[in-house]
C-alpha positions in Angstrom: 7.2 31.3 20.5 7.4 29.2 17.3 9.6 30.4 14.7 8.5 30.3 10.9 11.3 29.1 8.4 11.8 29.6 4.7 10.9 25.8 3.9 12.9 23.2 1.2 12.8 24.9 -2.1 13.6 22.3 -4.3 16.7 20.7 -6.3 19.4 23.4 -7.1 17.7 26.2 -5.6 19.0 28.0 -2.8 17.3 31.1 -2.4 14.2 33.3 -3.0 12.3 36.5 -2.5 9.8 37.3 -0.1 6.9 38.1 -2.3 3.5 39.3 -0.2 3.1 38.7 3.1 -0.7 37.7 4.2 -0.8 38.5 8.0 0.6 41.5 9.8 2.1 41.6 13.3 -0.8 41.5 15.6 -2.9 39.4 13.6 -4.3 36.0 14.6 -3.2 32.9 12.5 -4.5 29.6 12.4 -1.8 26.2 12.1 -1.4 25.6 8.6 -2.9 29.1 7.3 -1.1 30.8 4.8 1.4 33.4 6.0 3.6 34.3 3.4 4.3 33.5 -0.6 8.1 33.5 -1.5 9.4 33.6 -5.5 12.2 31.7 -6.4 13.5 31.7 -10.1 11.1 28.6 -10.6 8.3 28.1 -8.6 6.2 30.6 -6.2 5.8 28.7 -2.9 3.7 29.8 -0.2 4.6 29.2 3.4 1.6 27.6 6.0 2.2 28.9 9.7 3.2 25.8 11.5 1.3 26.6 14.9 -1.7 29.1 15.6 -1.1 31.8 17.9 -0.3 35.4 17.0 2.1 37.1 14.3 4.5 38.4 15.9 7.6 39.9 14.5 8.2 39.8 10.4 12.3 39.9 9.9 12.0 39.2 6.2 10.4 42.3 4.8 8.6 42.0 1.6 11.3 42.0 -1.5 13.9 40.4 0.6 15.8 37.8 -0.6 16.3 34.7 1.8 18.4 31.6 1.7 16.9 27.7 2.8 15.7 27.5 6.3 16.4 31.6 7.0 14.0 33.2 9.5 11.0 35.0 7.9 8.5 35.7 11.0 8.0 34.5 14.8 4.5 33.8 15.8 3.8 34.2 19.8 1.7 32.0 21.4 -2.3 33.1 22.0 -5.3 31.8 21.1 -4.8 32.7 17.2 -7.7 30.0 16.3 -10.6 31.6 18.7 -10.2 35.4 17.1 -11.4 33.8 13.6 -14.9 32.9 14.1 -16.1 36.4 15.5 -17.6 38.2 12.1 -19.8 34.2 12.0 -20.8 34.8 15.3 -21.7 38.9 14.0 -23.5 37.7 10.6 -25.8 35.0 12.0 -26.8 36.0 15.5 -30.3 33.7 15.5 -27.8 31.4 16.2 -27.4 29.7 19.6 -25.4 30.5 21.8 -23.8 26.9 21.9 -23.0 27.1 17.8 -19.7 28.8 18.3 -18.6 27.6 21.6 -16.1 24.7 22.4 -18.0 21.7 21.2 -17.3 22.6 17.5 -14.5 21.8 15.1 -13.9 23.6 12.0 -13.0 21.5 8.8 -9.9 23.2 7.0 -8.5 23.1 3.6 -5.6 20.6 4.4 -1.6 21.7 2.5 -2.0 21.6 -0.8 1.4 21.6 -2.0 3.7 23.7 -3.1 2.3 26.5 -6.0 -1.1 25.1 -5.5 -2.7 28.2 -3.8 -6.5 27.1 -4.2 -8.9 23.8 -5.0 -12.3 23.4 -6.2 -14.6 21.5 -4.1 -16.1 18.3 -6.2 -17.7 16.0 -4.0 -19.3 16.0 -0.6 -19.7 12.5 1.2 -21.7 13.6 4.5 -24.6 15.9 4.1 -25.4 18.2 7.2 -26.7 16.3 10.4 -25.1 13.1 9.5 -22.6 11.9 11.8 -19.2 11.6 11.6 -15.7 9.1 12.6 -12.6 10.8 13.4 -10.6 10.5 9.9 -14.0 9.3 7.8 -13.4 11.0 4.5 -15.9 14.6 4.4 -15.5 15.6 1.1 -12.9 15.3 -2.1 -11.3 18.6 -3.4 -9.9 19.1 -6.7 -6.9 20.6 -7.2 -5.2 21.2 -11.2 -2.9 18.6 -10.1 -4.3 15.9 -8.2 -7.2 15.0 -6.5 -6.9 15.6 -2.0 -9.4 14.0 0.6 -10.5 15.9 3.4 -10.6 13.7 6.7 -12.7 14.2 9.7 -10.6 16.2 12.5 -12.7 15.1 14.9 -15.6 13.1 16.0 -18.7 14.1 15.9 -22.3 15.5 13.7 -22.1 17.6 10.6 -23.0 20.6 11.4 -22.6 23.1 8.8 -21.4 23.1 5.1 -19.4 26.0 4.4 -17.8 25.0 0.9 -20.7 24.0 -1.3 -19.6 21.4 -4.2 -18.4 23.4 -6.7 -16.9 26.0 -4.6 -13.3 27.4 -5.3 -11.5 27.9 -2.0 -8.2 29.2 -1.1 -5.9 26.9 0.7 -6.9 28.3 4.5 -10.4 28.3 3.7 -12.8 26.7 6.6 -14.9 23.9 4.3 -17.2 22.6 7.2 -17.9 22.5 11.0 -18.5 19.4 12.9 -20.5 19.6 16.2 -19.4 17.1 19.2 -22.5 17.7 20.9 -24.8 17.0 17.7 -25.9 20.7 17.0 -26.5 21.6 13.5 -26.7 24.8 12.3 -29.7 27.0 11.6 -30.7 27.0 7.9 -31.2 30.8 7.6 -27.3 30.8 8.2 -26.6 29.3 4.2 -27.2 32.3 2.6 -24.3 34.2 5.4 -21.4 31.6 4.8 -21.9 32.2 0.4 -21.5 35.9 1.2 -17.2 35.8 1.7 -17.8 34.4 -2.0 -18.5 38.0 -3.4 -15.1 39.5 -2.4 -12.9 37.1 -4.6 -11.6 40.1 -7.1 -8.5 41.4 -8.5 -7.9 43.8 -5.5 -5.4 41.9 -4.1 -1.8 43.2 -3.9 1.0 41.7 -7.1 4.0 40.6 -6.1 7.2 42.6 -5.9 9.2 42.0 -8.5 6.2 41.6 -11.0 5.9 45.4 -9.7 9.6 46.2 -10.5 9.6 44.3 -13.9 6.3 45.8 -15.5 7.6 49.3 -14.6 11.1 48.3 -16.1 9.4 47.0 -19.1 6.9 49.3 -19.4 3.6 46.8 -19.6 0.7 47.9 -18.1 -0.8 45.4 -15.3 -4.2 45.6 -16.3 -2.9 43.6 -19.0 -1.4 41.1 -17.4 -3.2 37.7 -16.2 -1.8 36.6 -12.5 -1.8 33.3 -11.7 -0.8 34.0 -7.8 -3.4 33.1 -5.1 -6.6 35.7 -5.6 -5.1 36.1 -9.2 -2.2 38.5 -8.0 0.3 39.2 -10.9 3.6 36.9 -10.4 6.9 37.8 -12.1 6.3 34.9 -14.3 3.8 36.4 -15.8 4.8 39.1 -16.5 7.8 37.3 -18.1 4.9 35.8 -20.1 3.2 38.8 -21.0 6.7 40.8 -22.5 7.1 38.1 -24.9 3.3 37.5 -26.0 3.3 40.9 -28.2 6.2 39.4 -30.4 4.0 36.5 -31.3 0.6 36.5 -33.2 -2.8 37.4 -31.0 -4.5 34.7 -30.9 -8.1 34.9 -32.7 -10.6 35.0 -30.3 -12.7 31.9 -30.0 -15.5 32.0 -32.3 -19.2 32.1 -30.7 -21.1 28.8 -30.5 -23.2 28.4 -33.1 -26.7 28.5 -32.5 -28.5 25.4 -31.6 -32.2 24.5 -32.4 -34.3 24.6 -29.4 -35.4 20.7 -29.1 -31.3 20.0 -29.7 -30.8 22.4 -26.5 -33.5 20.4 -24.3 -31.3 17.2 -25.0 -27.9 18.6 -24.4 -26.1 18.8 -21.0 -23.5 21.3 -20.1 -20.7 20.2 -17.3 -17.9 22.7 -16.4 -14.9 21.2 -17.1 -12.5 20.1 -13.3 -9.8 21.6 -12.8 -7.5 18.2 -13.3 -9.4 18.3 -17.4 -8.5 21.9 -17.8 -4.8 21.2 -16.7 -4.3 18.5 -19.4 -6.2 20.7 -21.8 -3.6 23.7 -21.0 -0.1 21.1 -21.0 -0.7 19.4 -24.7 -1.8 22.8 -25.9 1.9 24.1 -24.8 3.6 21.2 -25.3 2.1 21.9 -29.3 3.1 25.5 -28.9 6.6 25.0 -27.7 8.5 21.8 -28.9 8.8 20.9 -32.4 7.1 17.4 -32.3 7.1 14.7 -35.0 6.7 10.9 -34.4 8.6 8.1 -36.2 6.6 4.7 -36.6 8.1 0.9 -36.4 6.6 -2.3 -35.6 7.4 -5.4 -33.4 7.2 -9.2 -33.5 6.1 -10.1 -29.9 6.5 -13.3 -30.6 9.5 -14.0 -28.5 8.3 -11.6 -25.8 4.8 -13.7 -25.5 6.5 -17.1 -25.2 8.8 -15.9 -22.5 6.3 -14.4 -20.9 4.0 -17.4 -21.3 6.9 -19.6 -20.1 7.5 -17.9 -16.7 4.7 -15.9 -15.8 3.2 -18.6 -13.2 6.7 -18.8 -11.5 7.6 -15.4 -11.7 4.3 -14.7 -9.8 5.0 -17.3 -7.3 8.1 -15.9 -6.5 7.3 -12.2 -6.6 3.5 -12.2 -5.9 2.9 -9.9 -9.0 1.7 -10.9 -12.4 4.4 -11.2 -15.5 3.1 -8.2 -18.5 4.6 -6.3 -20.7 4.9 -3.2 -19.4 7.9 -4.2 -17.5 9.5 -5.6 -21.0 8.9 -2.3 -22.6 10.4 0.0 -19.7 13.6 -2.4 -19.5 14.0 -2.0 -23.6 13.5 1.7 -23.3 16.0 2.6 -20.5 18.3 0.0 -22.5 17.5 2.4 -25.8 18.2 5.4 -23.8 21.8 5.0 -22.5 22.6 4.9 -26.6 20.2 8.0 -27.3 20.7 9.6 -24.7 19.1 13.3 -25.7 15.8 11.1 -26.1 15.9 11.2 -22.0 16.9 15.0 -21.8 15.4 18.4 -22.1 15.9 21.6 -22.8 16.1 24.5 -20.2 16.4 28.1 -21.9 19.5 27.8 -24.4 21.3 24.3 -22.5 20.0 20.8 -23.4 20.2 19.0 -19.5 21.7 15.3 -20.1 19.9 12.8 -17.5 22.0 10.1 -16.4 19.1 8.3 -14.9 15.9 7.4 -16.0 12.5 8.4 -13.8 9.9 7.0 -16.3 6.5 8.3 -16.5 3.7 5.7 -17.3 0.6 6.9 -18.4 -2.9 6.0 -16.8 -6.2 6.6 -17.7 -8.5 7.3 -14.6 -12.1 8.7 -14.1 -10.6 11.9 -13.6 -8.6 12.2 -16.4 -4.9 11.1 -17.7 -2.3 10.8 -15.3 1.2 10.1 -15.7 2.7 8.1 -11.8 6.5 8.4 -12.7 8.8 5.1 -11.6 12.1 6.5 -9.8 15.9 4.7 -10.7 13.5 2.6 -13.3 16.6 2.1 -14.9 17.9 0.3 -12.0 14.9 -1.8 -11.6 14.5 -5.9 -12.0 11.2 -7.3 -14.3 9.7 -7.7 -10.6 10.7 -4.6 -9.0 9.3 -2.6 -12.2 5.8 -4.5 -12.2 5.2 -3.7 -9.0 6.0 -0.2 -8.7 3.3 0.1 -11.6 0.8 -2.2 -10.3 0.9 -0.1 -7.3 1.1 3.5 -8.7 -2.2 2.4 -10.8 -4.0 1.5 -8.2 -3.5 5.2 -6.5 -4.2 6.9 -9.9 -7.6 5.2 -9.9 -8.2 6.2 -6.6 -7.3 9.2 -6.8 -4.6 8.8 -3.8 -1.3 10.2 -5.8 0.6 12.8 -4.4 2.1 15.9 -6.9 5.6 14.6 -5.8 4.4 10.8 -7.8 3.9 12.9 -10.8 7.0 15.1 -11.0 10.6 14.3 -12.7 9.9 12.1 -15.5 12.2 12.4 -17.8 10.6 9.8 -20.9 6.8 8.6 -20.5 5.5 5.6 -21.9 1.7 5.6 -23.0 -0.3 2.2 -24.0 -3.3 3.0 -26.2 -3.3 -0.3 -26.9 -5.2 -1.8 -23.7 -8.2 0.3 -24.9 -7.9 -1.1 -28.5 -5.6 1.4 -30.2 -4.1 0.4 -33.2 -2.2 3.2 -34.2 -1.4 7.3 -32.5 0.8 9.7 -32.7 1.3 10.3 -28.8 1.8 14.0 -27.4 4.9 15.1 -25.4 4.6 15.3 -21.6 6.7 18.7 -21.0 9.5 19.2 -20.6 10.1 15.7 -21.5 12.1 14.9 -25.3 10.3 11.7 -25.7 7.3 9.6 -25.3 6.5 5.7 -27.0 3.1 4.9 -27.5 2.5 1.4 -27.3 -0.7 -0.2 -29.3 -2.8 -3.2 -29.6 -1.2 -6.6 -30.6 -2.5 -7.8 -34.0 -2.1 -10.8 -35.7 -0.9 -10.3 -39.3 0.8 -11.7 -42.0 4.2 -11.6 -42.1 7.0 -12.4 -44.6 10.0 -14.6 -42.2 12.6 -16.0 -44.8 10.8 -15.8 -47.4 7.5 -17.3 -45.9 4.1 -16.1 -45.2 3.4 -16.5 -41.4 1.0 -15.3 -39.1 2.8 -13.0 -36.4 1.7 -10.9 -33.4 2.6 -7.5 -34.4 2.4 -4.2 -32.3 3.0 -0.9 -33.9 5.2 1.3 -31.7 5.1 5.2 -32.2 7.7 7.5 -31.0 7.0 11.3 -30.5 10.2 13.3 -29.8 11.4 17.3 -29.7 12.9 17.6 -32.9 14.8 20.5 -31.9 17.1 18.6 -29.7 16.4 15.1 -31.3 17.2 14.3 -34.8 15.8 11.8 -36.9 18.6 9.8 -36.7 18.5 9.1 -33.0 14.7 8.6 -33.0 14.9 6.1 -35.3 17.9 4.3 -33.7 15.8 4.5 -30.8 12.7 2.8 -31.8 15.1 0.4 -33.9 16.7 -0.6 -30.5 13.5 -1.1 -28.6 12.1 -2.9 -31.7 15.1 -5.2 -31.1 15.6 -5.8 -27.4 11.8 -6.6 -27.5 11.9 -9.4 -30.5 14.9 -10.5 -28.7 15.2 -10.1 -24.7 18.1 -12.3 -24.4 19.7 -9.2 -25.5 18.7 -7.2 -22.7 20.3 -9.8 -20.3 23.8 -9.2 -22.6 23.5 -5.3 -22.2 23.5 -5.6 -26.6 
């Protein structure tokens, strides 16, 4: 008997309601298959069974509110994993015999993370009858947060591809099936394993207290857009959907307009990944919802280049990482922030939440998109313990390896446009963040120093902030203090 547990819910929260439950007593589960989706007052997280076997008793009901690591369910022990296969076996009997028997290994949708109820299958590395290493990467899901390989469970051939690319799968969905004893299956079985694809609709059950709070407020659900697993209505949106009528409607996109026939031969039309949409959806409502306005300065980086120039071979010899700048610029910002300090919070509801530490985000551009690897304690950090800790988080943003967990908590982000030749942007805000410096491309220009014309590397900074918790005053004090603990970092040393 294994028991199932309500899992870690996060900082600060210590309770939440059973939502929907997906298995009933009696049913056969898979390890890691969904069983249950709880709600808390800030995420929905879904709970993976963690053994297969059979559900066996339930003791949180649906609409029951739990604390952290209360029992929700027992599963008894049977062989939950062999009762799964049987409709294949039903829809694709010119199979033989040996196709579903013990030689085979089905390829599962590995955890997700919490919230992240489904992925979209991008890229397949082993076509049917190749052959297979334990733990050789199969395919590459995408999910709207980050990018997860799919290992090999086992050794073996390819035997069946069950998640085309470009398939949508939930996070218990079987992707492939690898054959120890090299059988691959018949072709005629394709067209079977597309059918499950036809029952993805809006018959699925909504959640509880979505229920409870549409019939309080009186909004009807065929109105409301779910963002649960199988699009089942959540209470956040229907929190969502109460306030939309008190806004504008948005106009409807306009149509396309029509394109001349040779222009259509020469275009190319690529649905947009999941990870693209994301970003699309976060600086749209990071427009909507804070009040953004950047304030400009510039920088000599004079004194920054020679110290940089003086000690970078020894620094690297001591450290094994190369001197930059980045490392300069998140030491002058965490300095700037202890004096503005509501540049590093954010606003929940109607309080503005002080942070007395800095997690900074740094922005990287990857194939995939823009990511944003956030450095924990960067306030705390040495020049070398800083360079590293990017250096490395870089290299897994361009190969896709960063967890959701590397991309949560930032509390200020720092973006360089400048390594791609930008010489001035107004940077958007990473929600719910206050602040975020863009950093630019160093010029050399002419420059008045007492009185004289000289020629000066110069890099224009640009600092977007939430003017409804950050005044102009502190945004320019700010950039003013970054401007100078980066013209002079001796002062950085003196804590001036």
């Amino acid at each position: 008997m294994t028991e199932v547990r309500v899992p870690t819910l996060g900082e600060s929260v210590t309770e939440a309601t059973v939502a929907t439950w997906f298995k009933q007593p009696g049913d056969a589960v898979a390890a890691d298959e969904m069983l249950c989706e709880l709600e808390t007052d800030k995420v929905t997280v879904e709970v993976p069974a963690p053994a297969a076997g059979v559900m066996g008793e339930i003791v949180a009901a649906e609409g029951e509110t739990v604390g952290v690591d209360a029992l929700l369910a027992v599963i008894n022990a049977g062989d939950g994993a062999a009762a799964a296969p049987a409709p294949k076996a039903e829809a694709a009997p010119a199979a033989a015999p040996a196709e579903s028997g013990g030689d085979s290994v089905d390829v599962m949708v590995p955890s997700l993370g919490e919230s992240v109820s489904e992925a979209t299958v991008s890229t397949w590395f082993k076509a049917v009858g190749d052959s297979v290493a334990q733990d050789e990467m199969l395919c590459e899901l995408e999910t709207d947060k980050v990018s997860v390989e799919v290992p090999a469970p086992a050794a073996g051939v390819l035997a069946e591809i069950v998640a085309a690319e470009g398939t949508t799968v939930d996070a218990s969905a079987k992707l492939a099936v690898i054959s120890s004893s090299g059988a691959v299956a018949a072709p005629a079985a394709a067209p079977a394993a597309a059918a499950p694809a036809a029952s993805t609709g809006k018959d699925v059950e909504n959640a509880p207290s979505a229920n409870k709070l549409m019939a309080e407020k009186g909004i009807d659900p065929a109105t409301v857009q779910g963002s649960g697993r199988d699009g089942r209505v959540m209470k956040e949106d229907v929190l969502k959907a109460a306030i939309a009528p008190a806004a504008a409607p948005a106009p409807a996109a306009a149509p396309r307009a029509p394109v001349a026939a040779d222009d259509a031969a020469r275009e190319e039309r690529v649905k947009m990944t999941r990870l693209r949409q994301t970003i699309a959806r976060r600086l749209k409502d990071a427009q909507n919802t804070a009040a953004i306005l950047t304030t400009y300065n510039e920088v000599d980086m004079t004194e920054a280049m020679a110290l940089r120039k003086q000690y970078k071979d020894e620094f690297e010899k001591k450290h094994g990482v190369r001197l930059g700048f980045m490392s300069f610029f998140t030491k002058a910002c965490c300095h700037a922030l202890k004096e503005v300090p509501e540049v590093n919070a954010e606003i929940d509801g109607t309080d503005i939440v002080y942070k007395n530490y800095v997690h900074m985000g740094i922005a990287a551009g990857t194939p995939q998109g823009l990511v944003v690897p956030v450095i924990r304690d960067a306030d705390k950090m040495s020049f070398a313990e800083i360079e590293k800790a990017i250096g490395e988080k870089g290299r897994r943003a361009r190969d896709g390896k960063l967890s959701m967990a590397e991309m949560q908590g930032g509390t200020f982000t720092i973006s360089n446009g400048g390594v791609y030749g930008s010489l001035m942007s107004s940077p958007i805000l990473n929600p719910p963040q206050s602040g975020i410096l863009g950093m630019h491309k160093i010029q050399d220009r002419p420059m008045v120093i007492n009185g004289e014309i000289k020629i000066r590397p110069m890099m224009y900074l640009a600092l977007s902030y939430d003017h409804r918790i950050v005044d102009g005053k502190g945004a320019v004090t700010f950039l003013v203090r970054v401007k100078e603990a980066l013209e002079d970092p001796r002062r950085l040393l003196m804590d001036l």
